[in-house]
N, C-alpha and C positions, 0 to 999 in steps of 0.2 A: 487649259492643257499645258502640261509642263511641255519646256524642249527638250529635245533627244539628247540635249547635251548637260541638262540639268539631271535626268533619269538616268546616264551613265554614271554619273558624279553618285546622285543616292545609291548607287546597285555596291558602291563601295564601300556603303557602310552598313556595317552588322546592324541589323534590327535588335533592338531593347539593348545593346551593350551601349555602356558608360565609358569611355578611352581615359587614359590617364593625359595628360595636357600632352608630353612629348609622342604620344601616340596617335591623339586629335590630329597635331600639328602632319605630319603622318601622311595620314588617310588624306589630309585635304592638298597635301604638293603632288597628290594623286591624281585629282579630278580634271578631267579636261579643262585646258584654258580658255577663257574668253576671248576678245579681239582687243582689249583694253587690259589694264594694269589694275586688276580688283583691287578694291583695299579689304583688307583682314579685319574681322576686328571679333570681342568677346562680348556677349550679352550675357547678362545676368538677370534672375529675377531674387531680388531682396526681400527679407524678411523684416521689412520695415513699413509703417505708416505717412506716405510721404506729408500727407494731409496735416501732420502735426509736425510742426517747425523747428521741434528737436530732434526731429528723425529725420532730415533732410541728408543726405548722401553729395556731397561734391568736395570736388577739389582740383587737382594739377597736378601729371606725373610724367616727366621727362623721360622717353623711351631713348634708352641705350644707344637706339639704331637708327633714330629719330623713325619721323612716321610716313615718308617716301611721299610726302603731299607738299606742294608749294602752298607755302602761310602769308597770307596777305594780311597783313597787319596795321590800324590805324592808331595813334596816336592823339588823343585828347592832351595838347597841353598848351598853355598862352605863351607865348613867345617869348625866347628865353635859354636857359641852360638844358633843362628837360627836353625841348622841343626839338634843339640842335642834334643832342645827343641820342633822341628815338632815330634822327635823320640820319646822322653819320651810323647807328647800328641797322640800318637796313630796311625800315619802316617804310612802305610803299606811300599811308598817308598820313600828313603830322599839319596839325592846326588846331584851334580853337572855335570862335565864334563861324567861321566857314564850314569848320566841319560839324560842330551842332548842327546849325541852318541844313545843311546838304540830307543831313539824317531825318531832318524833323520831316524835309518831303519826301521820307521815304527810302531812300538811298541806303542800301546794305549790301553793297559789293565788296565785303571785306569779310575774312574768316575769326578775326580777333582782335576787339578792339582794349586798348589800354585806357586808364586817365592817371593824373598826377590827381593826387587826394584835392588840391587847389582847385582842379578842374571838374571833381565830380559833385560840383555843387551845383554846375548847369547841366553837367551830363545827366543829374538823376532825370531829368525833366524829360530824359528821351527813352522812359521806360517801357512805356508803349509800344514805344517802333522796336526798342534792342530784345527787349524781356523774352517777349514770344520766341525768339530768333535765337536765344541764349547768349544774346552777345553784348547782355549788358556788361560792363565791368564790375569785377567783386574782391575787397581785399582777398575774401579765402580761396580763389583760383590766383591770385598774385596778381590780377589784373590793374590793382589801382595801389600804386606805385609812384616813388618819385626817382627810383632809379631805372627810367625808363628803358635805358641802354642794354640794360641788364636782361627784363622782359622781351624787350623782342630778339633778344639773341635767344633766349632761351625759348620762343614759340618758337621761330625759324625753323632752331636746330632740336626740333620733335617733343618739346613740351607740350601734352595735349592735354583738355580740361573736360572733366564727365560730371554731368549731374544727372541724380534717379529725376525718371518722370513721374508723374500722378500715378502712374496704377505700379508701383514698385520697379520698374523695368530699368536695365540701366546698359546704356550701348558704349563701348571704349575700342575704337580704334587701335590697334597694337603691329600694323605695318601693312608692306602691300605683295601680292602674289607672288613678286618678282623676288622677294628676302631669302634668303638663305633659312632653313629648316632651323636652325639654331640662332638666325636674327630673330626669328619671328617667335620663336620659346622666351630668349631674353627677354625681347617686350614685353610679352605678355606677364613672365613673371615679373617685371616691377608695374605692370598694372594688378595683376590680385596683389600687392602685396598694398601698392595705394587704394585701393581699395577696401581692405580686410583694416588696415588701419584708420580710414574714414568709419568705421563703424560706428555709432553713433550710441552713448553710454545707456541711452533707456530704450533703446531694441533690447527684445526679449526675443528667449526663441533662438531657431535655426538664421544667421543672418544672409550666409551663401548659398540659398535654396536650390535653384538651376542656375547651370553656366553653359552656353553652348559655342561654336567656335565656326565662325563661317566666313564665304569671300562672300560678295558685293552679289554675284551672280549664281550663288552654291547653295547646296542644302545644309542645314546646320548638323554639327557632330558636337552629339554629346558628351561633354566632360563629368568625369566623376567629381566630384566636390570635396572627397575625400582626400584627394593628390591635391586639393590646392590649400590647403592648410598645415601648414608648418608650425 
């Protein structure tokens, strides 16, 4: 059984219509609020094969507005100039051989973790525990790095990383309820835009199938697909 508060939120939106993104955004500064700070984000479902490893979909795209979440950020590097320098940029955790070991039992209280290239030769070893979790490091979300200082300024301050899942679906974060109706358009457009440019060259076909636009606690609105291609 939905809540009364969720059933208010759907009664908002037209059945079978497709909203163009700035009129998504719209209908949902509409819906009753939560008791907490929803976060926003876009779902997509892709016209792609994830199962085949040249159709894979990720990357990293730095929202305007940033993404209103506190980024806990770890640090893979041996002690050193990289290490110093995750620390002085803000890095909540920075180590090496401690911070493998801490992982290896399991330990993933952290939302982004970095390595220096140096350091992802013992990191790969913790694929197991980050893989599942998305938090392994990857050069193509900028994860593995030797100008550490650099990354975690730039997760901090609203660089977020999407990758599609196995059955094509693919969820991006683009701010949170409290943004202003035209933060939350910003983000979103340099997320379709990192997006449409992740396209992958032997997807064939429709690539942006559905898009829809929801908070944390809301019913989704659908987006025309049409408006997000430029």
């Amino acid at each position: 059984m939905r809540s009364k508060r969720y059933r208010k939120a759907a009664a908002l939106i037209e059945p079978e219509r497709t909203y163009n993104l700035k009129s998504a955004i719209e209908v949902l500064s509409k819906f009753p609020k939560a008791k907490f700070n929803e976060t926003v984000e876009l779902s997509f479902r892709l016209g792609v094969d994830p199962r085949q490893s040249d159709q894979m979909v990720r990357g990293t795209v730095p929202l305007p507005h940033g993404s209103g979440k506190l980024v806990r950020v770890l640090v893979f590097a041996k002690p050193g100039a990289s290490a110093e320098a995750a620390k002085a940029a803000g890095a909540e955790f920075v180590g090496f051989d401690d911070m493998i070991k801490k992982c290896q039992e399991g330990w993933t209280d952290f939302d982004i973790a970095v390595a220096t290239p140096e350091a992802m030769i013992e990191v790969r070893k913790l694929g197991k525990v980050l893989g599942p979790r998305g938090l392994m490091p990857n050069p193509k979300t900028g994860t593995v790095t030797d100008d550490t200082a650099k990354a975690v300024r730039e997760f901090k301050a609203g660089r977020v990383e999407f990758k599609v899942d196995k059955t094509g679906n693919l969820h991006v974060p683009v701010g949170k309820a409290s943004f202003t109706s035209q933060q939350l358009e910003e983000n979103a457009r340099a997320v379709l835009d990192a997006v449409a440019k992740a396209k992958p060259s032997t997807a064939k076909g429709v690539f942006l199938r559905t898009c829809v636009l929801s908070a944390t606690m809301s019913p989704a609105v659908r987006i025309d697909t049409r408006d997000l291609v430029h």
